[in-house]
PDB file of N, CA, C and O in Angstrom:
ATOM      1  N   UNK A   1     108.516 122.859  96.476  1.00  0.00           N
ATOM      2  CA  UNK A   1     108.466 121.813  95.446  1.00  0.00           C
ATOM      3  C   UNK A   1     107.818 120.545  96.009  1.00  0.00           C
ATOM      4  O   UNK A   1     107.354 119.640  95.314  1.00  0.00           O
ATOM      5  N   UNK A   2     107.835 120.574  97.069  1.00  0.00           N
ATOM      6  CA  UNK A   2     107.325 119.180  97.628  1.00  0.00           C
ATOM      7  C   UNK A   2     106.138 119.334  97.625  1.00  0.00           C
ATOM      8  O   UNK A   2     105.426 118.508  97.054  1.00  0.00           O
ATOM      9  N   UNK A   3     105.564 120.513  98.307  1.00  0.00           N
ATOM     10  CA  UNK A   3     104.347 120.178  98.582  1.00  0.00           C
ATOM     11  C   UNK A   3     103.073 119.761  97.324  1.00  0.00           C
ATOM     12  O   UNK A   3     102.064 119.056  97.331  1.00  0.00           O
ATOM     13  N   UNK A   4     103.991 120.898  95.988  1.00  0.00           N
ATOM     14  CA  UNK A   4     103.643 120.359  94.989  1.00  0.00           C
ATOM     15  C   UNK A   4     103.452 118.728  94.407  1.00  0.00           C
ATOM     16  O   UNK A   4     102.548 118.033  93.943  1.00  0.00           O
ATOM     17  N   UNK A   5     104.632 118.625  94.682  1.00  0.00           N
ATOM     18  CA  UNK A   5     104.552 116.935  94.198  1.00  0.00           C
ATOM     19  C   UNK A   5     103.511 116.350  94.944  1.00  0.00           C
ATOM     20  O   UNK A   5     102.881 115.541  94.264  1.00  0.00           O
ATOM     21  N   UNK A   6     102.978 116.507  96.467  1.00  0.00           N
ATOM     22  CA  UNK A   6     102.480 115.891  97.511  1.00  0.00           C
ATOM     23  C   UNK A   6     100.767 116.101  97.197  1.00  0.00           C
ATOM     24  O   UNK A   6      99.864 115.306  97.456  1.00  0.00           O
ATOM     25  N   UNK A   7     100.650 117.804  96.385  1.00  0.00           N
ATOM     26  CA  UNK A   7      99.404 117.827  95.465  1.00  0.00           C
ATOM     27  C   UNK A   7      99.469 116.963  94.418  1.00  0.00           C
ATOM     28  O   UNK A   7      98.804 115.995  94.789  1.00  0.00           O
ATOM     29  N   UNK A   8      99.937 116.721  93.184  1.00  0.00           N
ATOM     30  CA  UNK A   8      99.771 115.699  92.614  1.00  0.00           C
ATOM     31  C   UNK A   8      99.995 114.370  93.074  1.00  0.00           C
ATOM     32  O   UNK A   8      99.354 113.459  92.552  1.00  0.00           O
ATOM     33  N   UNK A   9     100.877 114.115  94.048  1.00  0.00           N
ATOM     34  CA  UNK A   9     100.320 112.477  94.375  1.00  0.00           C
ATOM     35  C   UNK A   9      98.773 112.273  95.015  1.00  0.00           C
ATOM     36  O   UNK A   9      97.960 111.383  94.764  1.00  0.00           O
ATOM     37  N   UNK A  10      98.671 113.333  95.862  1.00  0.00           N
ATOM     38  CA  UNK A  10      97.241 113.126  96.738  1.00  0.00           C
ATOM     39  C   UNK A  10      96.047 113.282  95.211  1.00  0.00           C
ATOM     40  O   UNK A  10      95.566 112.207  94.853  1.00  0.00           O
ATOM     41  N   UNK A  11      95.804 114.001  94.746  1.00  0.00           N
ATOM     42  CA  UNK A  11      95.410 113.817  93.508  1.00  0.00           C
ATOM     43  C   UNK A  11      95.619 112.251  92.715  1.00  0.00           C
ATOM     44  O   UNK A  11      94.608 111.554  92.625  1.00  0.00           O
ATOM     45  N   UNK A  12      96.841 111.754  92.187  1.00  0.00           N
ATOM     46  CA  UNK A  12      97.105 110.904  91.490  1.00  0.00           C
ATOM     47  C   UNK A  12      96.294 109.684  92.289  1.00  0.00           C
ATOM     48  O   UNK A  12      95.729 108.835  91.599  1.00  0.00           O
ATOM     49  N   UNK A  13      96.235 109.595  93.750  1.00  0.00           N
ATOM     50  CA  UNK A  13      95.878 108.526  94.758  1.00  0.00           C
ATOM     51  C   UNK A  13      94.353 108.667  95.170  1.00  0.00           C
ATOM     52  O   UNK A  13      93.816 107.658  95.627  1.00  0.00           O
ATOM     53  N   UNK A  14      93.534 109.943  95.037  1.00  0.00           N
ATOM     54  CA  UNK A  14      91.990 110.220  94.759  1.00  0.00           C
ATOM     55  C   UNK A  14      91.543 109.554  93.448  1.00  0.00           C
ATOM     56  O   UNK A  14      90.624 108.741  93.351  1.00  0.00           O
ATOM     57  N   UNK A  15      92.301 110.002  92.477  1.00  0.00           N
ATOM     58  CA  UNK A  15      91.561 109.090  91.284  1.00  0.00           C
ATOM     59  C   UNK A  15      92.091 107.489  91.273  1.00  0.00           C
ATOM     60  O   UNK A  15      91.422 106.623  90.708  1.00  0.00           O
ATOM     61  N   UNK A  16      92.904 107.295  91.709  1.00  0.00           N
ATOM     62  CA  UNK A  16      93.196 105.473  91.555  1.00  0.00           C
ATOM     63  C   UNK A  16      92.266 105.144  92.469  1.00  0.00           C
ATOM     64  O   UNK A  16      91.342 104.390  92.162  1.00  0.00           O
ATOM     65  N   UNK A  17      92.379 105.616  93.590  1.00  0.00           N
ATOM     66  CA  UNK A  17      90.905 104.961  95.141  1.00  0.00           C
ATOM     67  C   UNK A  17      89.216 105.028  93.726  1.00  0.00           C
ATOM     68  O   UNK A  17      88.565 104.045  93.373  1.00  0.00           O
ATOM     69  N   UNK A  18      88.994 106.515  93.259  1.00  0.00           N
ATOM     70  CA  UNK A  18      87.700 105.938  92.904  1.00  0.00           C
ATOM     71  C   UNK A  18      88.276 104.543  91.040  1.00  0.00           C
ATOM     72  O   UNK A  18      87.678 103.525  90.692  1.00  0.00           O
ATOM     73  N   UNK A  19      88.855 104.837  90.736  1.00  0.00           N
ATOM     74  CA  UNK A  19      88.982 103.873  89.815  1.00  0.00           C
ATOM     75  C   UNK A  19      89.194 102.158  90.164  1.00  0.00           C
ATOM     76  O   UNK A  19      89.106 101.129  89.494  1.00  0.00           O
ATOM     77  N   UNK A  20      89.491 102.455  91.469  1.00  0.00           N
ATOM     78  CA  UNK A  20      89.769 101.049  91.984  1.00  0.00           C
ATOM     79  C   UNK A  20      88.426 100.545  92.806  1.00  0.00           C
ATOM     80  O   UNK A  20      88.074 100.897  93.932  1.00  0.00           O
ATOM     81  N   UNK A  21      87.784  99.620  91.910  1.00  0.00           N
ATOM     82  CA  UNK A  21      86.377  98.864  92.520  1.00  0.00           C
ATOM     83  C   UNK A  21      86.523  97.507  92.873  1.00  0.00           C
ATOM     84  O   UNK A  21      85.838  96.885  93.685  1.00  0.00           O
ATOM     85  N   UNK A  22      87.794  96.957  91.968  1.00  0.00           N
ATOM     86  CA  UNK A  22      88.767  95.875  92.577  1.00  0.00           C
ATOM     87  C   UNK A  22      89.653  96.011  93.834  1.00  0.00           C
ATOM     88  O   UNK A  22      90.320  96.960  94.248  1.00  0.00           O
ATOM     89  N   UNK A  23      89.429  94.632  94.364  1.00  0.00           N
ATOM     90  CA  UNK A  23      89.928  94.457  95.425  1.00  0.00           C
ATOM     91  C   UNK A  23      91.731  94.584  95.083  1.00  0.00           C
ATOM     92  O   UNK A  23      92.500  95.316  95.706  1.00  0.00           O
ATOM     93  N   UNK A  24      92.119  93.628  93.896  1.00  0.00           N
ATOM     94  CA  UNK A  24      93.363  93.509  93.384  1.00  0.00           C
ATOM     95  C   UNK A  24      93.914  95.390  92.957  1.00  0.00           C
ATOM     96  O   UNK A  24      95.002  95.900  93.226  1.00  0.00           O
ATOM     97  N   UNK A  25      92.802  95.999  92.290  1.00  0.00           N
ATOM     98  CA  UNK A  25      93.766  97.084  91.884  1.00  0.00           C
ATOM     99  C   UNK A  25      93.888  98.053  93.313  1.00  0.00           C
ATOM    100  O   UNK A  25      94.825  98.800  93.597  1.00  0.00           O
ATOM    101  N   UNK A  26      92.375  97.741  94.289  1.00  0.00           N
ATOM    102  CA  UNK A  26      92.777  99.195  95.545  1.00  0.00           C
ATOM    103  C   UNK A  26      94.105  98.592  95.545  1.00  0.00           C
ATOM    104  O   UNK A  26      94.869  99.314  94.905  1.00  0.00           O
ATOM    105  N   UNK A  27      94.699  97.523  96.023  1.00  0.00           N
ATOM    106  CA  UNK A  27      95.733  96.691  96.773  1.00  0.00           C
ATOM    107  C   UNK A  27      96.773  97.639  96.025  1.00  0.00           C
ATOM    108  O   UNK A  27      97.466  98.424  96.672  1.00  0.00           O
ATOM    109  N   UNK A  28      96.856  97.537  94.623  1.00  0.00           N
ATOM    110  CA  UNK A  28      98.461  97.756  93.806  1.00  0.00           C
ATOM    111  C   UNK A  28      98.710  99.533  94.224  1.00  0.00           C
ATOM    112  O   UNK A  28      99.712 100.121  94.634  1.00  0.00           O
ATOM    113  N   UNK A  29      96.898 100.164  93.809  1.00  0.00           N
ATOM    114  CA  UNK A  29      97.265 102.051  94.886  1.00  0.00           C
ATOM    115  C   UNK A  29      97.491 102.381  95.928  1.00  0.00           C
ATOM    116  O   UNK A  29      97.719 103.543  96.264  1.00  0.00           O
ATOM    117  N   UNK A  30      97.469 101.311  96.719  1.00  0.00           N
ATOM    118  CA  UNK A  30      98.326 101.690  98.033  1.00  0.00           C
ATOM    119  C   UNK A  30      99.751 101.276  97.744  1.00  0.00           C
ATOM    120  O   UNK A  30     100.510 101.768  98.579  1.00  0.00           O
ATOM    121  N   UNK A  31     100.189 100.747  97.097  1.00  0.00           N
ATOM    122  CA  UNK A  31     101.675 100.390  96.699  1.00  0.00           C
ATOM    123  C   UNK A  31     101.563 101.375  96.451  1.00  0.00           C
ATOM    124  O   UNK A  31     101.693 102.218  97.339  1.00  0.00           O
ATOM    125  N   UNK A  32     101.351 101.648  95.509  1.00  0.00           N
ATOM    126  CA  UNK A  32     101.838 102.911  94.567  1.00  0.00           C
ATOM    127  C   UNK A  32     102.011 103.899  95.456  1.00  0.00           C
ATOM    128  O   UNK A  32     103.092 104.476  95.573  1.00  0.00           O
ATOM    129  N   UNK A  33     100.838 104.219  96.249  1.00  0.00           N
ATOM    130  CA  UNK A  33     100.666 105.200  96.737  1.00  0.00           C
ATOM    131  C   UNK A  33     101.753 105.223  98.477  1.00  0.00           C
ATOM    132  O   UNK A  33     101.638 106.303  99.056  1.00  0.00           O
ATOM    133  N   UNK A  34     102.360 104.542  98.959  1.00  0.00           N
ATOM    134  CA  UNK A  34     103.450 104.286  99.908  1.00  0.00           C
ATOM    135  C   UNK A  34     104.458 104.228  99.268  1.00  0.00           C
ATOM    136  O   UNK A  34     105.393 104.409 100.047  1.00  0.00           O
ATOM    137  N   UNK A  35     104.937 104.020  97.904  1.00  0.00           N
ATOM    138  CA  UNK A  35     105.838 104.296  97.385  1.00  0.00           C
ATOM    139  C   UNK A  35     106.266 105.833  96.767  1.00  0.00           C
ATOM    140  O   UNK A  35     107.304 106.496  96.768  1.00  0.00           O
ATOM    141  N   UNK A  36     104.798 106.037  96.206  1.00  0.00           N
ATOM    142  CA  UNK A  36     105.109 107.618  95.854  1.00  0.00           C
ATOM    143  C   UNK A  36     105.308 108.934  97.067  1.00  0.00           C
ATOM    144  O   UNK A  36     105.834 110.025  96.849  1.00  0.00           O
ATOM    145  N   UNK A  37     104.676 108.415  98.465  1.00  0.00           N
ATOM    146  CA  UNK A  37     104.433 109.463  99.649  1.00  0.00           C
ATOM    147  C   UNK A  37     106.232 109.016 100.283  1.00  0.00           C
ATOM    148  O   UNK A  37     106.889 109.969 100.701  1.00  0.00           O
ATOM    149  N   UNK A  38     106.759 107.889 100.303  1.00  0.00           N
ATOM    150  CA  UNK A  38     108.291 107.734 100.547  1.00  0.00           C
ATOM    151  C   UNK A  38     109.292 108.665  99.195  1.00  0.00           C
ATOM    152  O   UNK A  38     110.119 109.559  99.378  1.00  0.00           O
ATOM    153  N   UNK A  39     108.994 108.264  98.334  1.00  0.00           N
ATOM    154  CA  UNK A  39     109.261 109.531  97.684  1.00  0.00           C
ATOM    155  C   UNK A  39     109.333 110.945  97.784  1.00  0.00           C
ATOM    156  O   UNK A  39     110.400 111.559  97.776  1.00  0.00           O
ATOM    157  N   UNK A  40     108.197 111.478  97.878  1.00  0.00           N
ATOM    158  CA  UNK A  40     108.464 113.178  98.318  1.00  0.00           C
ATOM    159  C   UNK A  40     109.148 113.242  99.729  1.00  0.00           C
ATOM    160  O   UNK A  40     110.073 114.055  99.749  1.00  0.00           O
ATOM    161  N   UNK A  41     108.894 112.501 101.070  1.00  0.00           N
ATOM    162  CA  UNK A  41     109.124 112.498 102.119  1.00  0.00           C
ATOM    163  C   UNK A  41     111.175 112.189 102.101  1.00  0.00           C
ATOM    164  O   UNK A  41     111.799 112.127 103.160  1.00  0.00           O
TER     165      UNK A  41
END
C-alpha cells in the first residue's frame, strides 16, 4: 500500500514541479511535497 501511495505522490509532485514556473508556487510543492513523503513514511 505504500508504495502505492509513494507512486501517486511522486506523480502528484512531477506534475506540481512542471506546473510550478513560480518561484512562490515551486516553494508551496515542496511543502506539500515533505508533507505528503512524511506521510507515507
Amino acid at each position: 500500500m505504500n508504495s502505492v501511495l509513494s507512486t501517486l505522490h511522486f506523480s502528484f509532485l512531477k506534475s506540481c514541479l512542471i506546473l510550478a514556473n513560480k518561484e512562490e508556487l515551486r516553494h508551496k510543492c515542496n511543502i506539500w511535497a515533505s508533507a505528503g513523503f512524511s506521510q507515507v513514511e
